[in-house]
BALO-615663 format. One line per field, with one value per residue (C-alpha): residue in one letter; x, y, z. Coordinates in steps of 0.001 Angstrom, whole numbers. Example, Ala and Ser with C-alpha at 12.3 -4.5 7.8 and 13.67 -1.06 7.14 Angstrom:
<recs>
nutor: c(A, S)
xx: c(12300, 13670)
yy: c(-4500, -1060)
zz: c(7800, 7140)
</recs>
This chain:
<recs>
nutor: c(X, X, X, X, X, X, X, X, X, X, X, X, X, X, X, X, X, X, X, X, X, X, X, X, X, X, X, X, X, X, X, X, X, X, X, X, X, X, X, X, X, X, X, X, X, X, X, X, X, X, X, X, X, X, X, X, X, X, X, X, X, X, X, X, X, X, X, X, X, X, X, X, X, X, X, X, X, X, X, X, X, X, X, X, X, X, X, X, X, X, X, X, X, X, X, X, X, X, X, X, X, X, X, X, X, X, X, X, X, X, X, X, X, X, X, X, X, X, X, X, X, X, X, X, X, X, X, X, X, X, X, X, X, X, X, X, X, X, X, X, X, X, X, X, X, X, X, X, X, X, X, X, X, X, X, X, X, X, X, X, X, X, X, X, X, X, X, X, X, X, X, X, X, X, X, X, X, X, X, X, X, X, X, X, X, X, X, X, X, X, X, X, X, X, X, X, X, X, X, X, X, X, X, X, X, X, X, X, X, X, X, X, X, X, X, X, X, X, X, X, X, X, X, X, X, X, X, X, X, X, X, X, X, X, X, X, X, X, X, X, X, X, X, X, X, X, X, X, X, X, X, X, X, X, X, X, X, X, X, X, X, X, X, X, X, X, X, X, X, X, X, X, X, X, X, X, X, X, X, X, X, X, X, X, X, X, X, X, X, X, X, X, X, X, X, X, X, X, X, X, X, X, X, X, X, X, X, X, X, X, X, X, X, X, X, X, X, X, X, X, X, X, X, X, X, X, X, X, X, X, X, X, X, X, X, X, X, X, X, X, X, X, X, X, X, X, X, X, X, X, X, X, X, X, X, X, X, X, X, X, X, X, X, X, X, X, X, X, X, X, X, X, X, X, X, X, X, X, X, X, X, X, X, X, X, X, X, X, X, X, X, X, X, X, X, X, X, X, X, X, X, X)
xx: c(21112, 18709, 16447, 13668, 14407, 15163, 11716, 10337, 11745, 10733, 6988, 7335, 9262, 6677, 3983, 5000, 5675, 1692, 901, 2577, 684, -2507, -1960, -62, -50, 3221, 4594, 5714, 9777, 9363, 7556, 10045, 12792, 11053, 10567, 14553, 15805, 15915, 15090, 15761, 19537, 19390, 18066, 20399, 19482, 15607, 14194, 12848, 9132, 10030, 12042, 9306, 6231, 5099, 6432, 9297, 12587, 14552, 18171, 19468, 18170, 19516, 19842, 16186, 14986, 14109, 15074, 18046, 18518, 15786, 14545, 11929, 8280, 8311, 5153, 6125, 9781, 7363, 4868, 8701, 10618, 7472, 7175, 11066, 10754, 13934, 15024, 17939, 21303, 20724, 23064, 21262, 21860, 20284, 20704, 20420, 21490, 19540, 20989, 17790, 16165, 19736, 19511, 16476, 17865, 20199, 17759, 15840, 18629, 20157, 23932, 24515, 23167, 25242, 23885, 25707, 24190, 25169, 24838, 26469, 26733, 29595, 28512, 25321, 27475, 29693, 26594, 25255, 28051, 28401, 24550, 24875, 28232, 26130, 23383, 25655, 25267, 29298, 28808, 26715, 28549, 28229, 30069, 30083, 28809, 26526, 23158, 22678, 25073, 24348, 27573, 28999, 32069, 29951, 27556, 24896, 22404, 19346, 17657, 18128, 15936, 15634, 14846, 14848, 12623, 13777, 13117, 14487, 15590, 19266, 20828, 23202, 20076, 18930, 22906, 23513, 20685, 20587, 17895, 14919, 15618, 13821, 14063, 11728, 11609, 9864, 8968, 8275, 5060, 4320, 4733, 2901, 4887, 4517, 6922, 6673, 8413, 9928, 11438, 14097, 13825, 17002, 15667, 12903, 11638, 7694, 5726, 3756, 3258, 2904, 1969, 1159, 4076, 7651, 10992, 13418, 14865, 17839, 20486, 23947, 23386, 19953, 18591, 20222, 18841, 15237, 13410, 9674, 9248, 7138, 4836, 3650, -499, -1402, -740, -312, -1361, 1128, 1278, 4145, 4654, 6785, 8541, 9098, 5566, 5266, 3312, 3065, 2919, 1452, -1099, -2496, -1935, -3904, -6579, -7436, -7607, -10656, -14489, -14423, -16710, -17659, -18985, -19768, -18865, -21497, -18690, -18112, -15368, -15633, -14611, -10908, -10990, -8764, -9561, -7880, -4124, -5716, -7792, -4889, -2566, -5063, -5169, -1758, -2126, -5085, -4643, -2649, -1144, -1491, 337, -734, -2051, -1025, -2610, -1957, -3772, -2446, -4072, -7461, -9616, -7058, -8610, -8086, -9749, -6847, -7035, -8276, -5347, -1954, -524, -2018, -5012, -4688, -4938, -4561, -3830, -3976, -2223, -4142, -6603, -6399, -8879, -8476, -10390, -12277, -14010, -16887, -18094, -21453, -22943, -20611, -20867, -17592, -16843, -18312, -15628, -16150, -13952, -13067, -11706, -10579, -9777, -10648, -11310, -12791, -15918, -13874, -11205, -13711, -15818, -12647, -11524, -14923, -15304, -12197, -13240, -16760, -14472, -12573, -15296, -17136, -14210, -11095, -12490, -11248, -9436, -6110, -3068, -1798, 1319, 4657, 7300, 10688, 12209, 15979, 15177, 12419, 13275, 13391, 9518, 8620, 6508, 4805, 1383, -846, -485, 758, 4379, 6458, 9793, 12331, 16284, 17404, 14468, 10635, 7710, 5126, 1642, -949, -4251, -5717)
yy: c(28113, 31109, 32350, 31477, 27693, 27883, 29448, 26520, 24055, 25747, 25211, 21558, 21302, 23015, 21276, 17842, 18728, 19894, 17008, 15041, 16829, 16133, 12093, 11966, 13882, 15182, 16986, 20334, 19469, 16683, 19117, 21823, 19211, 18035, 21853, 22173, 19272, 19728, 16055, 16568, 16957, 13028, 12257, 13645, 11200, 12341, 14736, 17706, 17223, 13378, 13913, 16335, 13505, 11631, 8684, 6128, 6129, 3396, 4295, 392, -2325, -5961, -8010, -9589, -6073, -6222, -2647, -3201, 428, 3582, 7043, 6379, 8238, 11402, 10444, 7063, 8614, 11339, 8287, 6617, 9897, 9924, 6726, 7229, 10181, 11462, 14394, 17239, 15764, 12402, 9445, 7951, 4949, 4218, 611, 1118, 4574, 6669, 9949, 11862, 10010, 10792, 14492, 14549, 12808, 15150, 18005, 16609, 15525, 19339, 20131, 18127, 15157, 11997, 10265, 7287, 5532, 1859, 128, -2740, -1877, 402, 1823, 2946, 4403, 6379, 7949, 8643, 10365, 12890, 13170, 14053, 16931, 18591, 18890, 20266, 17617, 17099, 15533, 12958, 9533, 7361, 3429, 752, -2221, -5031, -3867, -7243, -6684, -2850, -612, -1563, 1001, 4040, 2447, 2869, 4469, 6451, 5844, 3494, 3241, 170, 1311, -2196, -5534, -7474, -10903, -10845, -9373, -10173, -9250, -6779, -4548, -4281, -4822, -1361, 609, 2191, 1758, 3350, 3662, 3250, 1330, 1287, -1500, -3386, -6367, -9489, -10883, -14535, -12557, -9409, -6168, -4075, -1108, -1034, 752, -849, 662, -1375, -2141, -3303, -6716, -6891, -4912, -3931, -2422, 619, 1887, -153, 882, -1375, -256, -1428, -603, -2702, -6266, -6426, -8049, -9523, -11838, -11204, -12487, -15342, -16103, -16320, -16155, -16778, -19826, -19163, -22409, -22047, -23649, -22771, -20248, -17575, -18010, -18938, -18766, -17149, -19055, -17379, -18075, -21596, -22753, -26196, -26521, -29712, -28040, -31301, -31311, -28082, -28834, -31483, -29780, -27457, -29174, -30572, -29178, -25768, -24593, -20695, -19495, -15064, -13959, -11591, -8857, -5682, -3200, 548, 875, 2290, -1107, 1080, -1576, -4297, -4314, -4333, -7773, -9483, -8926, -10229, -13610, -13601, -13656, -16080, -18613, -21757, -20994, -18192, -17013, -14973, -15380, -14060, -14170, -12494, -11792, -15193, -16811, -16028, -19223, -21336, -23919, -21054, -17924, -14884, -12977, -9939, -6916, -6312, -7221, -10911, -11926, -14082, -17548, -20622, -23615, -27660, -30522, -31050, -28037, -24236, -21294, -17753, -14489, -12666, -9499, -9191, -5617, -4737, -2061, 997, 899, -987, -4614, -8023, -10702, -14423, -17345, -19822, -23259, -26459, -29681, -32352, -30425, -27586, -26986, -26812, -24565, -22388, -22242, -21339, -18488, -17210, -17714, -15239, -12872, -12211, -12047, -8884, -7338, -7953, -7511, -5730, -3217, 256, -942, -589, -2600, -5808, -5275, -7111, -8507, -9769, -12244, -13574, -16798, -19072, -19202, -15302, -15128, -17512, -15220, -13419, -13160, -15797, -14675, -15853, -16730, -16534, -17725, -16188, -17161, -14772, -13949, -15167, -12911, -12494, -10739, -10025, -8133, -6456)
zz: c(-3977, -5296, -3096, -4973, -4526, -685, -60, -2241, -85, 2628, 1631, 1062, 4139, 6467, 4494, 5392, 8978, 8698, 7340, 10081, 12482, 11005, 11121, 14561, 17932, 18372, 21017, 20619, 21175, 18440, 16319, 16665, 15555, 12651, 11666, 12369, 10368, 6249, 5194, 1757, 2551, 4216, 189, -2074, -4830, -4443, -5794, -3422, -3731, -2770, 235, 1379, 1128, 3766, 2333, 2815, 513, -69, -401, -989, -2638, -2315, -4896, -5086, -4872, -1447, 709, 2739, 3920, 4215, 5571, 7353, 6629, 8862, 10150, 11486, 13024, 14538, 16352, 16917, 18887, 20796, 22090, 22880, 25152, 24538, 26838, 26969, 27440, 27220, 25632, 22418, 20715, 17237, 15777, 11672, 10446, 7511, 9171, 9346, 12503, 13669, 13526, 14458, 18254, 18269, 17675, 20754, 23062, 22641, 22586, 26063, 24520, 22766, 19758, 18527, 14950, 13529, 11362, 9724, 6213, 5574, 2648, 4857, 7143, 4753, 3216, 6803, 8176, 4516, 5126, 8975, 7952, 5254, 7533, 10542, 12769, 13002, 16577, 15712, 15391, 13365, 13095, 11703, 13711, 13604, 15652, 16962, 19216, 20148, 20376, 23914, 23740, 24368, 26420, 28953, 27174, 28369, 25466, 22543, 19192, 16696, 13352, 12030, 12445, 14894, 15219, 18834, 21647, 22612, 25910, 24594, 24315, 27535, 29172, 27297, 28979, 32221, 34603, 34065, 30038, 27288, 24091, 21170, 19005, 15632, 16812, 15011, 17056, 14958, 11514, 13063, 13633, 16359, 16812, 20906, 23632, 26875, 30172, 32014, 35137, 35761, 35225, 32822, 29969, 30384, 27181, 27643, 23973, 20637, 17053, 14388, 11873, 10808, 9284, 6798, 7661, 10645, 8700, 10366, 13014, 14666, 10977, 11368, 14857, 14049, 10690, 9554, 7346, 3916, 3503, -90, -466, -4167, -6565, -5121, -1906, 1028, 5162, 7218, 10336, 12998, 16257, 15824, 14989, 14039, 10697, 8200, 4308, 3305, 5405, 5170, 1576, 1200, 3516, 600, -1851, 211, 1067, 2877, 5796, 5941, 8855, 9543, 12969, 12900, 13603, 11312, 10694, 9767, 5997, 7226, 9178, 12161, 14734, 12258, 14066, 17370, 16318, 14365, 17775, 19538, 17673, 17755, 21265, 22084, 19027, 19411, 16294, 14663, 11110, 8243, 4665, 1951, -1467, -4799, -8107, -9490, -6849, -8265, -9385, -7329, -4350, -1933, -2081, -2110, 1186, 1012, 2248, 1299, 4762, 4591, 7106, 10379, 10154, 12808, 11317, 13241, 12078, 8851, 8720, 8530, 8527, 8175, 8174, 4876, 5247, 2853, 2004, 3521, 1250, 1593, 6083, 6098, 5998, 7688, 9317, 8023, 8416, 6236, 6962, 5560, 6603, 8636, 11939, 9794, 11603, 15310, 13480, 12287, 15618, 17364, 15371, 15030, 18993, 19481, 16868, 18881, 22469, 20895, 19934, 23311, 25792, 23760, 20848, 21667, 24847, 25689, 23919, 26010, 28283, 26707, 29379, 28442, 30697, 29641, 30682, 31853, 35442, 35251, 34663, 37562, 39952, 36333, 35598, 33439, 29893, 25827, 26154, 22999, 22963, 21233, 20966, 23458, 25552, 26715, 25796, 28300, 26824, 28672, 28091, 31272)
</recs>
């Protein structure tokens, strides 16, 4: 390669490490590893001003056009290696393979370290492993296997990182880690996600870091175990109900093609509306039910007025009503909270949302994030603390805000 073009990459690569920097605080081992690994070499079919953005790339698509397989955006791999912790020497396990977080683990865990990646699409691997050689990182290993399951041949693991959603948390996780590890992972919190990092104890996983991003879809069996049902309302407009909520489509059908009650909760957001994830998990976790809204442009002029962000908008639902937040611009100083509702029990729907909206902002805003326990069975949660249990196949949720 002439000169000329490895001084250009250089740029772009120290410019998106700056970048990084800017958005997230990084500590200075993860920072020297993102300065050591050359991410356009993990993106051969990108161009080099793409692999050096701040940006995701998908590498597969399925056939609905959906991503299957990606490199992550540095930025959220940076917030990701920290919450991890990872230290010199240490065995790593990374459950769906891209090759770059990869290298990046093996930049941190130094040439005592171990870093096994899986993943269960071969062709995912293949291109992992040819990534991982042209890069140098020959020791790296990478298999084929389905993540669901972890990789129980080179286990225990000080450290293992889930780089895809998962809709549960099976046993084989926590059976692979050692005492006193950590494990980061996406976690599908009633059609929220919430990348969060446990220790083990031994006997239960406890949370002490989340951040309100994700990755691409677990595939193999963990998506079998547990998936989020897609009621459609109208045109354009439909609710996501997760973790085995029970909702009637009918119902809530019939509930809007009623009379709707809107009610302000007298609560406002700045115009970045940074304090949104920390309200929406804290529905999640107060609400009966608790799902989210989605609306496109097609909904417009339909019963239901489209929600108002690309992520959808919280919404808690009875047997034959439902309400949901809006957020009404105030003039340019950011946006006001209202609540919609329809239905029969409409006005208690409302009053209850609007009720929890006003607690956050009294009690929660700017606090910290609620502590998540993992039991692996009922029984194992006996002696725990009062809190929002959500089941999951292979494990009970405990979440509680102190």
């Amino acid at each position: 390669m002439p000169a000329s073009a490895q001084a250009s990459i250089a740029l772009l690569h120290t410019a998106m490490v700056d970048l990084v920097l800017a958005k997230e605080p990084v500590s200075a081992p993860v920072v020297a590893a993102l300065r050591a690994v050359p991410r356009d070499l993990f993106l051969p079919d990108a161009s080099t001003e793409e692999a050096y953005k701040d940006d995701v790339v998908v590498t597969k698509w399925d056939v609905y056009g959906a991503p299957l397989s990606a490199v992550s955006r540095p930025s959220t791999v940076a917030a990701t290696l920290e919450q991890l912790r990872v230290e010199p020497g240490q065995r790593i396990l990374e459950i769906g393979s891209g090759g770059y977080t990869a290298a990046l683990l093996a930049e941190l865990a130094g040439p005592t370290g171990h870093i096994t990646t899986i993943d269960i699409d071969q062709s995912v691997v293949h291109r992992t492993h040819a990534c991982l050689d042209k890069a140098g990182y020959t020791d790296v290993t990478a298999l084929i296997n389905d993540g669901y399951f972890g990789f129980p041949l080179r286990a225990p693991y000080d450290r293992i990182v889930v780089t895809v959603n998962a809709p549960d948390i099976p046993p084989a996780w926590t059976v692979q880690l050692v005492p006193g590890g950590r494990i980061v992972i996406p976690l599908q919190l009633r059609g929220l996600l919430r990348t969060v990092a446990f220790t083990w104890d031994g006997e239960v996983l406890a949370s002490d870091s989340m951040r309100p991003y994700g990755f691409v879809r677990l595939q193999g069996a963990g998506a079998r175990v547990s998936s989020p049902r897609m009621i459609r309302l109208t045109d354009g407009v439909h609710l996501d109900v997760d973790d085995g909520q029970d909702a009637d489509p009918d119902a809530l059908r019939d509930a809007i093609s009623g009379p709707s009650h809107t009610h302000s909760a007298g609560v406002s957001l700045s115009p970045s509306a940074d304090d949104l994830p920390s309200l929406d998990l804290w529905l999640a976790t107060v609400q009966p039910t608790y799902g989210r809204l989605h609306g496109t442009d097609a909904s417009a002029g339909a019963e239901l007025p489209a929600p108002t962000t690309p992520a959808g908008v919280s919404a808690c639902w009875s047997d034959d009503s439902l309400a949901y937040l809006t957020f009404n611009p105030t003039g340019g100083t950011g946006v006001e909270i209202g609540v919609v509702a329809y239905g029969p029990d409409r006005y208690r729907l409302a009053d209850l949302l609007t009720d929890d909206v006003r607690m956050w902002d009294a009690e929660r805003r700017g606090g910290p994030d609620p502590t998540i326990r993992v039991y692996p069975t009922e029984a194992g949660r006996a002696s725990a603390p009062a809190g929002r249990i959500l089941t999951k196949p292979s494990a009970q949720l405990l979440i509680t805000w102190g």
